[in-house]
C-alpha positions as CSV (number, residue, x, y, z in Angstrom):
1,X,-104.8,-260.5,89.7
2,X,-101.7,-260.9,88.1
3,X,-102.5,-260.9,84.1
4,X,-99.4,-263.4,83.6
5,X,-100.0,-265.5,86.3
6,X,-101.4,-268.7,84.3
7,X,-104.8,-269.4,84.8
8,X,-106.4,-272.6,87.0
9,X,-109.2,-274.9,86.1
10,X,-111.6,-274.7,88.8
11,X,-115.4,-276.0,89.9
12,X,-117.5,-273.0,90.0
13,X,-119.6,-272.8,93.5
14,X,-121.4,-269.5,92.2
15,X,-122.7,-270.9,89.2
16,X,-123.4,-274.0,89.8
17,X,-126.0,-276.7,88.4
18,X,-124.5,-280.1,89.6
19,X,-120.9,-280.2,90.3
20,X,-119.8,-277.0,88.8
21,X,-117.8,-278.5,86.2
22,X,-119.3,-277.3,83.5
23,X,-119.0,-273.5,85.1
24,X,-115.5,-273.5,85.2
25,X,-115.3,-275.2,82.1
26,X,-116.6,-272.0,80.9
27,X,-114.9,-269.6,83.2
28,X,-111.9,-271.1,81.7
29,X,-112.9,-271.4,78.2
30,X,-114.5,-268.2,78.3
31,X,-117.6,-269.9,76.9
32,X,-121.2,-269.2,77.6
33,X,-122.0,-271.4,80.9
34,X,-125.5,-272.6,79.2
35,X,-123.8,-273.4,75.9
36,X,-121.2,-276.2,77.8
37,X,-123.7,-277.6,79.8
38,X,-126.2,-278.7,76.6
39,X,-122.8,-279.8,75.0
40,X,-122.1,-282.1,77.9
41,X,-125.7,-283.2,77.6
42,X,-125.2,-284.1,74.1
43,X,-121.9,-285.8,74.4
44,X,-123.3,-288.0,77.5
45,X,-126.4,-289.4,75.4
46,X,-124.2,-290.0,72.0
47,X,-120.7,-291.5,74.4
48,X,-122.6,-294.4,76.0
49,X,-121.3,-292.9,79.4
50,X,-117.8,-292.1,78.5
51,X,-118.5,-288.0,79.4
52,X,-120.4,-289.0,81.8
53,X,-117.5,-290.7,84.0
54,X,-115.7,-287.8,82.7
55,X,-117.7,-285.1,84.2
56,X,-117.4,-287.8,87.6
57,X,-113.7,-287.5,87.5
58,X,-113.5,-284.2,86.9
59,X,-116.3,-283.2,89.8
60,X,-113.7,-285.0,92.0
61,X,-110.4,-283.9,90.8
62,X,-111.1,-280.0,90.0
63,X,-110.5,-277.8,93.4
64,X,-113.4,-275.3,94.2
65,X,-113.4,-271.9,93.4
């Protein structure tokens, strides 16, 4: 791959829990997979539902990987 080609958000199908939003939130992020998915936990229970219709619209508008 190109190294200054610029880099796509993408669901992740290989490591995925749910949606694979939180995968490719990684892969792009280079973040620990595990580490996004408790922080998405935490910010659904303390948003009253905001990340959660954020993770929804980002499951639907993200392309697979």
């Amino acid at each position: 791959m190109n190294s200054s080609a610029p880099r796509r958000l993408l669901r992740s199908r290989d490591n995925q829990m749910i949606g694979g939003v939180c995968a490719g939130l990684a892969n792009y992020f280079h973040l620990d997979t595990n580490l996004v998915r408790v922080l998405t936990v935490i910010a659904a229970l303390f948003s009253f539902g905001t990340a959660l219709v954020a993770y929804l619209a980002a499951w639907v508008l993200m392309p697979n990987h």
